[in-house]
C-alpha positions in Angstrom: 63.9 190.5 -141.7 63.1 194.1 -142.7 62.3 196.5 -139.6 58.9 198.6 -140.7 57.8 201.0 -138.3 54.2 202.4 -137.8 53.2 205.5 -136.3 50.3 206.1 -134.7 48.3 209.3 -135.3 49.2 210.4 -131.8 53.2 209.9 -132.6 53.7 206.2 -130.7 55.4 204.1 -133.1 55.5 200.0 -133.3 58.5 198.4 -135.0 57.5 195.0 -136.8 59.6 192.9 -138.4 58.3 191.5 -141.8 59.4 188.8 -144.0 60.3 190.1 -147.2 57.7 189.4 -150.3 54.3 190.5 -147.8 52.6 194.2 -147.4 53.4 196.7 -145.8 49.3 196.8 -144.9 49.5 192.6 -144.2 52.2 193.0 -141.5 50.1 195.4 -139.7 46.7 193.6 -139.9 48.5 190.3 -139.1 49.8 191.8 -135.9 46.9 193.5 -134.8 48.1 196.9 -135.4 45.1 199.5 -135.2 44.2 202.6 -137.5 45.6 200.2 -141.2 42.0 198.3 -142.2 42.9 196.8 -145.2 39.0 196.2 -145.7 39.7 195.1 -149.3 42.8 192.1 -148.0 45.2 194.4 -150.3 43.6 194.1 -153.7 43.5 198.3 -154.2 39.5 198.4 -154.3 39.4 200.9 -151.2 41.8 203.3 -149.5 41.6 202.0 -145.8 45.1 201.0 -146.2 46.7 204.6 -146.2 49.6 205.9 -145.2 52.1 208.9 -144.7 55.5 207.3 -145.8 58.5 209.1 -143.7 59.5 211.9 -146.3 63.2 210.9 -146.3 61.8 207.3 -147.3 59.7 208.0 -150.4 62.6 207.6 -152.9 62.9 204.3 -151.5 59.8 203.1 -152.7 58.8 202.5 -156.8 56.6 205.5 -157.9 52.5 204.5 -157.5 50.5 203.1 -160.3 47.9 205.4 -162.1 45.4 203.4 -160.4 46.7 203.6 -156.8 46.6 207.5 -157.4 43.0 206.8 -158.4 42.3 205.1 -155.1 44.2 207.2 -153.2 41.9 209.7 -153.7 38.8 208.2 -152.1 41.1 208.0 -148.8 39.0 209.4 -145.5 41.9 210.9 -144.5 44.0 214.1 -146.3 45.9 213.3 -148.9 49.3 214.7 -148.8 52.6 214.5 -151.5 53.7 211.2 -149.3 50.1 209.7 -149.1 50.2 205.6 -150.4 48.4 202.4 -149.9 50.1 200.4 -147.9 49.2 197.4 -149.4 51.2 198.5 -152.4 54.6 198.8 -150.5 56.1 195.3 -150.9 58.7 194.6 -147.6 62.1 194.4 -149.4 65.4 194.4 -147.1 66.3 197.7 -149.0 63.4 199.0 -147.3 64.7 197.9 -143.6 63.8 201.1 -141.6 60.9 202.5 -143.1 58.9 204.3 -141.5 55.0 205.0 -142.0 52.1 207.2 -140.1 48.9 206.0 -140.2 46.1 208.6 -140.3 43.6 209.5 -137.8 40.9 208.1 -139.5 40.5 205.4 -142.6 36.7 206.1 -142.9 
């Protein structure tokens, strides 16, 4: 299973393992992460999923939809060039190691 990590706002990081085929944003609601809300279950109708994606990982990942840009900018938190929903970053094995900060604030 692919190793996703999460880092907290305040730099403590929680490595989940995740079946391949789920979100990125359903592996850290299912385990009871904190600060990824996923208000709308992952069907990109709010931005309470964001995420900072590690900079050397973003070529890892497919380039966002126009309408995850769209969303992304509704996000609470700033929006920076490595800003995405995680409930658009499908768990692949290619993507074993990722690594992904969660902002201060999804509201």
């Amino acid at each position: 299973m692919p190793n996703i990590t999460y880092r907290s706002a305040d730099g403590e990081e929680t490595p989940i393992d995740l079946k391949a085929g789920t979100s990125v944003m359903e592996g850290a609601v299912t385990n009871g992460l904190d600060g990824i809300v996923g208000e709308c279950g992952g069907s990109l109708m709010c931005a309470t999923c964001h995420v900072y994606v590690a900079a050397n990982d973003v070529e890892r990942l497919p380039p966002k939809s126009e309408v995850e840009e769209e969303m992304l900018e509704s996000a609470a938190a700033e929006i920076r060039p490595t800003s995405r929903l995680s409930c658009q970053i499908k768990v692949t094995d290619e993507l074993d190691g990722l690594v992904v900060e969660i902002p201060e604030s999804q509201y």
